[in-house]
MARLO-961488 format. One record per residue: x, y, z of N, C-alpha, C in turn. Coordinates in steps of 0.05 Angstrom, whole numbers, plus 5000, padded with zeros to 4 digits. Layout:
BEGIN
XYZXYZXYZ;...
//
This chain:
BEGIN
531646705231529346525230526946655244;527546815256525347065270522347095258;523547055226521547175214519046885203;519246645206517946475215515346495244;517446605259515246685286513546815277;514847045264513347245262510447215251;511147005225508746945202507546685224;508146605246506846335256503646445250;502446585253499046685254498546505228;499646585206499246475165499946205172;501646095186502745875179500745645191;499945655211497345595235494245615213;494145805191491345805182493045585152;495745525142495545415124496245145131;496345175150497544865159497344585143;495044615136493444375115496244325091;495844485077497644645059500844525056;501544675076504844615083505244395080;502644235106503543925107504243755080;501743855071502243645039504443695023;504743965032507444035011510543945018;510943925049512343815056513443555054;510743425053511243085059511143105021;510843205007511543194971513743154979;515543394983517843484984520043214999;519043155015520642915027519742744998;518442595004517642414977519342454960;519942714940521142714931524842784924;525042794955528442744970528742514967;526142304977527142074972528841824940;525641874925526241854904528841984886;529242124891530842254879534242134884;534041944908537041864907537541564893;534741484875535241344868536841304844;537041474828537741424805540841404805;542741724830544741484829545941274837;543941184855544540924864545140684847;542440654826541840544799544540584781;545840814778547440904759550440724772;550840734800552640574815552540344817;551240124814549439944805550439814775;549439844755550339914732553339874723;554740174735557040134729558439904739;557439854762560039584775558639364761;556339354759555538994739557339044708;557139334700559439344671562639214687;563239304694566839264712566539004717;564038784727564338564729563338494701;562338574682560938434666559238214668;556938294683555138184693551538314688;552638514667549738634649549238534628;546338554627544638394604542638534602;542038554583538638714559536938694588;535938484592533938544614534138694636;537038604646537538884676537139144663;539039154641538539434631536139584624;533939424621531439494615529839534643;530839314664528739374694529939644698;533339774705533639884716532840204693;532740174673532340384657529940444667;527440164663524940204674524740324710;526440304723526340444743526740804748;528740804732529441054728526641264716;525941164699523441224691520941294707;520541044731519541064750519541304773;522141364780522841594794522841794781;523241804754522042094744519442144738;517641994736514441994732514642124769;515541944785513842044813514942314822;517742354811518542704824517042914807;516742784787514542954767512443104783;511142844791507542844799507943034833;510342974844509943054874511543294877;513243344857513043664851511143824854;509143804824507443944827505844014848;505143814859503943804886505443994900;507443944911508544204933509044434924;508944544892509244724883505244834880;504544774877501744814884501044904912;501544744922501844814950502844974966;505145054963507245144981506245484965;506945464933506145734931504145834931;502245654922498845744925498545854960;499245774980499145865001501146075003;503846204992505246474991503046664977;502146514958499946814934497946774956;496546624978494246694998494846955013;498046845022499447055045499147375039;500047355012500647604990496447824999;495647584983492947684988492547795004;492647625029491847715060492647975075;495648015064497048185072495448405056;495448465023494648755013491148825024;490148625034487548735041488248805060;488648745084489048875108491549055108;493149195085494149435087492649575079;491349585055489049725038486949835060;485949625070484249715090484149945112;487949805128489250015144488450285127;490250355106490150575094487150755096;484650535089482150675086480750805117;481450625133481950695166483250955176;485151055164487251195171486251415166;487751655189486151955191488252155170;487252385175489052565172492352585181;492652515210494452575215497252305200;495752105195497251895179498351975165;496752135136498052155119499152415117;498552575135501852815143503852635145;504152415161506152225183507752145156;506551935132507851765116507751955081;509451875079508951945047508851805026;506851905013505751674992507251414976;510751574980513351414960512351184978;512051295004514451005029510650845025;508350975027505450785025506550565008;506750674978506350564952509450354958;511250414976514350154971514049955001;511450015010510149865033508549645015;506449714993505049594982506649374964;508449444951509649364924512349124944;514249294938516249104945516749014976;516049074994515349005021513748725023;511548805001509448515001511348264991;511948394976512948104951515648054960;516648224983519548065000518547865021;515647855036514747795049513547525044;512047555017511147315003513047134998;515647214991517946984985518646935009;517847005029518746765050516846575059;514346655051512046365051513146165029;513446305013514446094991517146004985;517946214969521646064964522946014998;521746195011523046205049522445905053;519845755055520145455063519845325047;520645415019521245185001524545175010;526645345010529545155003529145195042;529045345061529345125088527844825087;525444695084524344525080527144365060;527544395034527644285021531244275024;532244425034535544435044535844155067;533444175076534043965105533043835096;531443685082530343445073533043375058;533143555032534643405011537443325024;538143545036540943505050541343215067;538743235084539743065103539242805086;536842755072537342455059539242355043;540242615033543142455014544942495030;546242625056547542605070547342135088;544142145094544141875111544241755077;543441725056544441555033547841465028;549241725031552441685025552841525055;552241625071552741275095551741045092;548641015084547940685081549540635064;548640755037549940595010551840624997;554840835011556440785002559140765032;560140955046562140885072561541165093;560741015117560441265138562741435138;565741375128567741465139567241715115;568241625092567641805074565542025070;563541945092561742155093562642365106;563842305125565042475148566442635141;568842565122571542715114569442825092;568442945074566843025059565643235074;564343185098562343405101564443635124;566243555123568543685142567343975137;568344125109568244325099565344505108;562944315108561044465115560544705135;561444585157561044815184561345085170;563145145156564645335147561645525141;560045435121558145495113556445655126;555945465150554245655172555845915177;558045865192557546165197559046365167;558946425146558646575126555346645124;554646515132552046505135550646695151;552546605178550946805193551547075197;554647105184555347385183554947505163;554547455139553747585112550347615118;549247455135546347545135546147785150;546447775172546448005193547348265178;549348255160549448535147548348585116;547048355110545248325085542248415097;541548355123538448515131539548815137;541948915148541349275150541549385121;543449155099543449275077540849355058;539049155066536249065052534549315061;535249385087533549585099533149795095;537049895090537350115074536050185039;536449895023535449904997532749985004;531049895017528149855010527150225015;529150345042527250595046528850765016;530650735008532150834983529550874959;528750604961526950604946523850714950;524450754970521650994982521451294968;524751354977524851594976524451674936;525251374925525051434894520951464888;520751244898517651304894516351604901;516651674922515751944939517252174910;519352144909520152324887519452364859;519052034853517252074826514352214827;513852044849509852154853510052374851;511952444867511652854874512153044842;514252954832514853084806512052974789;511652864787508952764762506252924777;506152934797504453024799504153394802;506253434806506953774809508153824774;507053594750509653694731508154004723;506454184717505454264717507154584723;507554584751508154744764511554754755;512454444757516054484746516054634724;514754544706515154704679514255004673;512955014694511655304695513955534708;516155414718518355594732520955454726;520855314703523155214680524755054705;523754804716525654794735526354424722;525054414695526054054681528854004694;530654144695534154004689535154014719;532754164740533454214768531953934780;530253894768528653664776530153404778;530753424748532253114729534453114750;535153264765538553244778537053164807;534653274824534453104841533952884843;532752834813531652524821534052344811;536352434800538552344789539752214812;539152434833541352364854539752284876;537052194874535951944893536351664879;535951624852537451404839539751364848;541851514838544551474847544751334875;543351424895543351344920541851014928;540451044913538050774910540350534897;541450614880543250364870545650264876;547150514891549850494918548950344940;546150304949545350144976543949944959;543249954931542749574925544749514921;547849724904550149534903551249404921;550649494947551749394974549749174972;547849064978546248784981547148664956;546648704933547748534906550948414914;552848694926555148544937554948244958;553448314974553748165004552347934986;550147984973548847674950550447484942;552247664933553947584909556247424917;556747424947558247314965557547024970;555347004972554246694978554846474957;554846554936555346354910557746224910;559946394918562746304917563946204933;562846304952563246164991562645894983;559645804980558345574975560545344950;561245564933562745334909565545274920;566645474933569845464955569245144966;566945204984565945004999565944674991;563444704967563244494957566244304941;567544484942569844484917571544254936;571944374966572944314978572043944983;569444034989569143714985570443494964;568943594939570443404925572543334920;574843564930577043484939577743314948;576743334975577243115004576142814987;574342754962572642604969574442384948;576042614922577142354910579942264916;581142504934583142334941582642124966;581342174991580441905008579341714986;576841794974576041464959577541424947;579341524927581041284912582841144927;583641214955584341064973584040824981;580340834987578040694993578940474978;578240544938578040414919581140144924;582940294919585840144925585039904947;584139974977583939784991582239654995;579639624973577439544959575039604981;575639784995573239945017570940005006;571040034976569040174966568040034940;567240014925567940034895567840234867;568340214853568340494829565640604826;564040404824560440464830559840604849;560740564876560040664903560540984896;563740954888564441254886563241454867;562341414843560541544822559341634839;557041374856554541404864554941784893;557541644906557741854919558442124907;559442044887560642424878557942474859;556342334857552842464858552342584871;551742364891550342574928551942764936;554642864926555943084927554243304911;553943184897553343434869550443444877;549143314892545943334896545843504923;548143494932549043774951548644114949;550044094925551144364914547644544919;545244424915542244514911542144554945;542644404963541744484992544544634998;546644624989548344955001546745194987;547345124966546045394947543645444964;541045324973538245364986538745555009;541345455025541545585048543245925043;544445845026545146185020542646285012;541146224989539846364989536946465010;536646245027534846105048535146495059;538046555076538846725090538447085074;537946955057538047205023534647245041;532847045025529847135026529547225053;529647115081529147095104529347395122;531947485104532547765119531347985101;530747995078529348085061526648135068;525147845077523647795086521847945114;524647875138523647955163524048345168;525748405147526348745143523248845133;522448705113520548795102517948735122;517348535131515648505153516248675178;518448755192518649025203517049245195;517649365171516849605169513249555156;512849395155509649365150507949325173;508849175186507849125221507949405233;510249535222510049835242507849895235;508049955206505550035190502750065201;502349805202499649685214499549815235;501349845262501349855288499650155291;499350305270499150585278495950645276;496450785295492650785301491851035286;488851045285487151265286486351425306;487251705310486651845327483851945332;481851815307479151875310477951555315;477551505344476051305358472451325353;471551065352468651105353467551005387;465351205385465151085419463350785413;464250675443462250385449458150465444;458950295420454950275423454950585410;456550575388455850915374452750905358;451951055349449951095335449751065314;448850855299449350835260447350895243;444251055261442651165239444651505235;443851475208444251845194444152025216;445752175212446252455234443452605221;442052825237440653025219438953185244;438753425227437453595249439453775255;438254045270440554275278442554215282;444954475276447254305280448854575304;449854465329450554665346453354655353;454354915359457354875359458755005380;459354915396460654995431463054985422;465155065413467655065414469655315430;470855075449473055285465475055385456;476455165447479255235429479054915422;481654965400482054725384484654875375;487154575388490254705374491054435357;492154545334493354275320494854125333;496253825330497753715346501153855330;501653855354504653955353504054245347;501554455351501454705341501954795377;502955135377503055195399500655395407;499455465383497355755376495155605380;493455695379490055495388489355535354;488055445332487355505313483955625310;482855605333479555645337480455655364;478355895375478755965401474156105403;473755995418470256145422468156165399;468755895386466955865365463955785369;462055995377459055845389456055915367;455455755354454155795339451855545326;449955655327447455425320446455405288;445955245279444655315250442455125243;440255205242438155045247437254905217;435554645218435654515199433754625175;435654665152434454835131435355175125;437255175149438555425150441855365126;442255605120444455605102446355865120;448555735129451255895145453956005116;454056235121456856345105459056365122;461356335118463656415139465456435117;466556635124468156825118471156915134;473257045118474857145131477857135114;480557255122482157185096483856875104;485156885088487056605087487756585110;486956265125488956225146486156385171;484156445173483056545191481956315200;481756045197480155805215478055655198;477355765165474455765159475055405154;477155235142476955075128477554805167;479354935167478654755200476954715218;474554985217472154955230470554715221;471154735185470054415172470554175177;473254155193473753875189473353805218;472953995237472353925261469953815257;467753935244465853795235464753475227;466753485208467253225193468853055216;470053075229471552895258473452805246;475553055221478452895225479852995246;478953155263480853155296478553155325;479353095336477252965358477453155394;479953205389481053295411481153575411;479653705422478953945430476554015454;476654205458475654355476472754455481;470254305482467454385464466054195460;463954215448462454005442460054125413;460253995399458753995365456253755371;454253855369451953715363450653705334;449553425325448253405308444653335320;441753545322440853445340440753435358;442053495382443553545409445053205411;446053185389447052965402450753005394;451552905413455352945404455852735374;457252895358457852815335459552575339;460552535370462952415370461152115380;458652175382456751985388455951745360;456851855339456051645322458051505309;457451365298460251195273460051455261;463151395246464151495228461451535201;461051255192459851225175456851375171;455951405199453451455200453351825197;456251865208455852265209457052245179;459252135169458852245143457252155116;455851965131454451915106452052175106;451552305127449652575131450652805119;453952715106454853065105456453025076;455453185059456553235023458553425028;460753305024463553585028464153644993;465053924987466553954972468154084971;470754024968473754174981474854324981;476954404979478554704954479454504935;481254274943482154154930481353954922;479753984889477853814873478853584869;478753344882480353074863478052964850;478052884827476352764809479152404811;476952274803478451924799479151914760;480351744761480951704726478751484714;476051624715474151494693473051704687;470851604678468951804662467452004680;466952194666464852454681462252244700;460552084684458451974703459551824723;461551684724462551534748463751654769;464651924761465452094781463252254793;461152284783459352374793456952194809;456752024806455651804821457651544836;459451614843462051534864460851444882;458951614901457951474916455851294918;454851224901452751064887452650954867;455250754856455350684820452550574809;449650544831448650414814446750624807;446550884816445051074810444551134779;441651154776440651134743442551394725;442951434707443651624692441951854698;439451884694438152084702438652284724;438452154738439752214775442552374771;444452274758446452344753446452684739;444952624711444252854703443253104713;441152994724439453214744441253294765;444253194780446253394794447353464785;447553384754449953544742448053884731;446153854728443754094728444554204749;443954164777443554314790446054394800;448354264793451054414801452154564769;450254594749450954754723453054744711;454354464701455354304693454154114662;451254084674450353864652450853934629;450254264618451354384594453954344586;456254424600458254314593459154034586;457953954595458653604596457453534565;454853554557453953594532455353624502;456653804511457953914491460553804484;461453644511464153414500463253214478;465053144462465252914443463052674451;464652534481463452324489460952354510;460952574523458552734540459752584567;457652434573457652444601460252164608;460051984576462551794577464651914576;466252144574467452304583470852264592;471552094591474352074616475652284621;476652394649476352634659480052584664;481952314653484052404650484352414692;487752364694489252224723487752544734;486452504757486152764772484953004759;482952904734481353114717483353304710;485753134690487253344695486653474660;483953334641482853524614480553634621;479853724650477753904658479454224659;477454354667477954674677477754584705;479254874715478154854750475854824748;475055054739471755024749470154864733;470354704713469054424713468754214735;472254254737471753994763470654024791;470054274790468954524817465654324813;464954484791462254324787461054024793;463053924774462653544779462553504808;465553654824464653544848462453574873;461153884865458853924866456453654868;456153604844454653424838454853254842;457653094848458152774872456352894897;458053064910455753094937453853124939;452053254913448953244917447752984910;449152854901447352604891446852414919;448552454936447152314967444652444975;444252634968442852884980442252845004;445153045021445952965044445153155063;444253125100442953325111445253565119;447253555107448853705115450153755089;451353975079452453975043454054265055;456854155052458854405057460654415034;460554695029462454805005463855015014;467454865019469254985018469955135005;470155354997470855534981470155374948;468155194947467555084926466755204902;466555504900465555654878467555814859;469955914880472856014868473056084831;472355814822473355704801470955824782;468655874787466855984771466456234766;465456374743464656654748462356774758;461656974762459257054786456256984780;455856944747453556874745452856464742;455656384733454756114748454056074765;454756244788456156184819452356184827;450856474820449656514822446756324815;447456244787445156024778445755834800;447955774804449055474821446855404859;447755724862447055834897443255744889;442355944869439355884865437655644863;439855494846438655164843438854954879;440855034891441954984909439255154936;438655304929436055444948432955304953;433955184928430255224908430354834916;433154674911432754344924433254274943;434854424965435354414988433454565008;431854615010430354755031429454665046;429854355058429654275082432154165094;434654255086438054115089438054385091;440954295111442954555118445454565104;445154785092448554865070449855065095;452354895089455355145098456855265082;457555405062458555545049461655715064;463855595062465955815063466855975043;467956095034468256305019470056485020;471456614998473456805002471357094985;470356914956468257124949465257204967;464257414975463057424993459557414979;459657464955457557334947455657094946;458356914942457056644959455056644978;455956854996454156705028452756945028;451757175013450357375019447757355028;446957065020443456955021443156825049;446056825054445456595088444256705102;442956525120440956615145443256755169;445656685166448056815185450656755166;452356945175454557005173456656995189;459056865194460756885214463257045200;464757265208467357325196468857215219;470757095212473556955228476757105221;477457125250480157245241482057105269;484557035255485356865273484656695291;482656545279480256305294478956335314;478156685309476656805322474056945308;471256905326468957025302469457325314;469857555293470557825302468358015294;465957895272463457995260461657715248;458757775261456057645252454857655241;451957575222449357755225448457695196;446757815184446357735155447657905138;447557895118449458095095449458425100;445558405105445658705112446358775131;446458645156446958745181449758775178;452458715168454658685159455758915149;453858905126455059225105454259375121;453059395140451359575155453459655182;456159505184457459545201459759595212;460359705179463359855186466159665196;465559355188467759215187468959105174;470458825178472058785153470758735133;468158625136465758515122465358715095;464658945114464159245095465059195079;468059195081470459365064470859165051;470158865060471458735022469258745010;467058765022464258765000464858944983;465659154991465859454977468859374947;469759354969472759214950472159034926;471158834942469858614921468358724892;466058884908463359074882466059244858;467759314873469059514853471259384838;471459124841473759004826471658764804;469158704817466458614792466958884769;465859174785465559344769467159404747;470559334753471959384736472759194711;471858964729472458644711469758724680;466858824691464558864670465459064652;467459344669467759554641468959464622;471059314631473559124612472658984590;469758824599469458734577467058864558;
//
């Protein structure tokens, strides 16, 4: 019942709600024992022969009566009771959704997308059935129960009540021991089913790469054998389920046992009469719905409170990127300065950036350089503040970056990544993402200046386009482009391109850098780069090697200096040279 506490916060805002649904619900406990009373009634005026057309007509007309009102006060608590579970439901996916949008980098290293997506899905909707079916059969177990329990005493023999409900106790505890190992069973199903999600996502989305190293029948066998595993820990809960039904009918069975050999007892020493007894082996049978409620009561509840566990953890987990008190929410802009001592990943033992000091003034364009793994793409995100904790201080302006909202530094800064995600609509909606209400024009004119718009042209549908889960009917370097052009359409005082050019050849790259000169000239571009062309035009150059700057200076000062710089330029020129004889 834990899991009542738990939800007390929902139950406190629906209160209104419950009530009405509750007091239906009684209402209609009540009503409801009328008819066999009526039916007991009946039969003994037949045994006396003491029925006539008119009784038969009031009590028919009564009968009638009580089914018009269980009708009407049904609905009512079914309105009620679930319309406030689908509130719960609601309440809950915005404020995970949200969590999620909150959440840093280091989150989604922490979780994986299977266990996000079996947080969202079946977690919710175990949770929701305990607002709803959860206090519909407790509510409706103890109502119904107990009024046909005090009915079989007023209107037919307290004794007989007693020897009848003997068997019950029994109930409880099956109850309480099949639940207790029906919540670790539930627990186990649900992360089972994580691990299936996380496996599917991962194969669909790598299918690409499976088929590219023939690995279909290696695949089909792991995910064979996370199924296999997923349905051995639901057979275990379907078992322990499956247990309640029979317990309950053992139970009930038992009653009616006890009930016709005492009453025909009863009957013999005229304790009772033949009517009474019908009427009671009704309220027996109007039983069988509040045992059944409570098996299943124990079914939703642990289902319920397992699943509210692992979503509360959920929630519990913070952001390691805090905003300070009274942060700053106009636009970041202006020079951007960079004091860095070191900076180590968490759980890293190596520093990943060690004496990073460097200014870039507004309207200046920075290249950095260096090979895989030398710091260039983490110097970015220090930037951007997905890690906070380091050694240094980054100014936007001379002011600490760590000085503004979130919202306010990145709404200053156009990133584009290595790794291009485009959304599943069309080319213009991906390109105006951050702005859906931005005119077409606007749109166009970035897709110009990231040299794209031609391409786009020449599709069937142009700019209506659908770019397919993850642009996956683009080229790289299409989607290199588009995303280009999302970030310029803020036209933001800060515009960094991660190795954003990769994907193009040297004379796009080239139109791209020029258009990019000729509209930006009062914004600062960062350019990283593996090709060193990219950044040849920057006002500075950083080479990084092991998150260390080891050469400076502009392109010429560079070639001019006999380092690593030199030698891939040189490297670089002669592997252009050989790519142009070829063709």
């Amino acid at each position: 019942m834990s899991i009542f506490r738990k939800l007390g916060w929902f139950f406190k805002e629906e209160k209104k709600h419950y009530i009405i649904g509750i007091i239906s619900l009684v209402i209609v406990a009540i009503v409801q024992l009328v008819p066999p009373k009526v039916i007991g009634i009946i039969i003994d005026k037949i045994a006396e022969d003491r029925i006539d057309l008119r009784s038969i007509l009031l009590w028919v007309g009564l009968l009638l009566l009580s089914a018009i009102t269980q009708y009407t006060f049904r609905f009512i608590w079914r309105t009620n009771i679930w319309g406030s579970a689908a509130r719960l439901e609601r309440s809950l996916r915005r404020q995970l959704f949200h969590h999620f949008t909150q959440m840093d980098h280091l989150f989604y290293q922490k979780f994986r997308t299977g266990d996000l997506m079996a947080h969202a899905t079946n977690d919710l909707t175990a949770i929701q059935n305990v607002a709803g079916a959860g206090i519909l059969t407790f509510a409706d177990s103890m109502i119904t129960g107990g009024m046909t329990i005090l009915a079989m005493i007023i209107f037919v023999d307290w004794r007989l009540t007693l020897i009848a409900l003997i068997p019950l106790p029994l109930l409880a505890v099956a109850s309480r021991v099949l639940g207790s190992k029906l919540h670790d069973a539930f627990r186990s199903s649900q992360a089972a089913f994580s691990d299936i999600n996380d496996k599917a996502q991962e194969s669909i989305t790598g299918m690409k790469v499976i088929k590219t190293f023939g690995q279909e029948k290696e695949d089909i066998a792991e995910f064979k054998t996370e199924v296999d595993q997923a349905i051995q820990k639901n057979g275990r809960v379907n078992f322990l389920e499956a247990l309640f039904d029979p317990t309950i009918t053992i139970i009930i069975g038992l009653s009616y046992v006890l009930t016709m050999i005492i009453g025909g007892q009863f009957i013999m020493k005229d304790v009772v009469t033949i009517g009474q007894l019908v009427t009671f082996v009704s309220y027996i049978g109007m039983l069988v719905w509040p045992m059944f409620a409570i098996g299943r009561l124990f079914n939703v509840l642990e289902r319920g409170n397992a699943s509210y566990d692992r979503v509360s953890n959920l929630l519990r987990e913070k952001t390691h990127i805090e905003e300070a008190f009274n942060a700053r929410k106009t636009p970041a802009h202006g020079a951007i300065q960079v004091a860095l001592e070191k900076f180590t990943y968490p759980n890293a033992q190596v520093p990943a950036l060690e004496g990073i000091h460097v200014t870039i003034d507004e309207g200046n364009v920075l290249g950095i350089v260096g090979k895989t793994g030398s710091g260039k793409t983490t110097l970015l995100k220090l930037l951007m503040r997905e890690y906070d904790h380091y050694d240094g201080k980054i100014t936007f302006d001379q002011d600490d970056i760590k000085d503004y909202t979130l919202d306010a530094l990145l709404q200053s800064i156009g990133y584009v990544p290595q790794d291009h995600f485009l959304f599943s609509m069309n080319i213009a909606d991906n390109i105006r993402f951050a702005n859906p209400i931005l005119p077409q024009e606007k749109v166009e004119e970035a897709a110009t200046l990231a040299a794209i718009h031609q391409d786009i042209e020449q599709f069937p549908e142009g700019y209506e386009t659908m770019v397919g889960e993850r642009g996956v009917s683009l080229s790289g370097g299409q989607k290199q482009r588009i995303s280009i052009a999302r970030a310029l359409i803020t036209e933001p005082e800060l515009l960094i391109l991660d190795d954003a050019l990769s994907a193009v050849d040297a004379k796009t790259e080239e139109g791209i850098l020029s258009s990019l000169k000729v509209s930006r000239q009062n914004k600062t571009t960062i350019i990283a780069a593996h090709r060193l062309s990219s950044v040849m035009h920057a006002q500075e150059i950083l080479v990084l090697d092991e998150g260390k700057i080891i050469e400076r200076g502009t392109h010429e000062q560079l070639i001019n200096s006999n380092g690593w710089y030199q030698k891939m330029w040189e490297k670089q020129q002669l592997e252009a040279a050989i790519e142009g004889g070829d063709e």
